[in-house]
N, C-alpha and C positions, 0 to 999 in steps of 0.2 A: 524467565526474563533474559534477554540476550543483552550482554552486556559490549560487546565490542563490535564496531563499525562492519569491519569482514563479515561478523557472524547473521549482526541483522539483516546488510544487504544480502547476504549469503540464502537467507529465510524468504527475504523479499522476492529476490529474484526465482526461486523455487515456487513460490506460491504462485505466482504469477506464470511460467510454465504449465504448473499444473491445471491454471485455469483457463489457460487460452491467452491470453494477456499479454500485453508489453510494459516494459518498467517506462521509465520517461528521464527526462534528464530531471526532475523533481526528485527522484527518488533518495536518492545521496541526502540530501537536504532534509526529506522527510525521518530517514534512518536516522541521521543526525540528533534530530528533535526527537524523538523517542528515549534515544538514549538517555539525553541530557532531561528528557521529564518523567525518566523512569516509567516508562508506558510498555505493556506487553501489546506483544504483533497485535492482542485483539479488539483494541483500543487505538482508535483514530487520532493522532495528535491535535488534528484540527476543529474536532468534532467530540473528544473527550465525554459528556457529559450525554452523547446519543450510544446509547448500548446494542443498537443496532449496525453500529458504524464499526470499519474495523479491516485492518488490509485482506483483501479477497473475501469480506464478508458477502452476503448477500445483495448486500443493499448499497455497495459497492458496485457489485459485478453488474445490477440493474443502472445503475449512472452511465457504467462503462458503455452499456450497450444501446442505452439512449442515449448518450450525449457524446461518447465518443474518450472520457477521461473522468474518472475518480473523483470524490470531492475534493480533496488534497492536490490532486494532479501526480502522485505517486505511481499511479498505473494509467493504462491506454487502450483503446481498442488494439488488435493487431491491424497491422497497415498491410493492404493486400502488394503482393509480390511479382 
């Protein structure tokens, strides 16, 4: 469990790198919420109770890539350049 703002978004934004991914301006806010409900990266704040859900889980990265943004809105498709 990561306890300080740095370190989650620190996680965050890693995770999202490694998947191809953009963060969003949600993300702060999302890190935020984790902290204050005591929720590991693998566990969705918004979505808590789906064991499937979970930053760069799978079933994240399918939203991402249908829809364009995360349940949460935490991550993003990449924007072409």
């Amino acid at each position: 469990m990561l306890n300080s703002l740095e370190e989650m978004l620190s996680d965050m934004q890693v995770r999202a790198e490694e998947a191809g991914v953009d963060t969003t301006e949600f993300t702060e806010r999302i890190a935020k919420a984790r902290i204050r409900m005591h929720l590991d990266i693998t566990v969705c704040p918004c979505a808590a109770q789906d064991p499937d859900r979970g930053c760069i889980s799978a079933k994240c990265l399918r939203e991402i890539k249908e829809t364009g943004v995360c349940h949460c809105h935490a991550f993003k498709r990449k924007e072409s350049k």
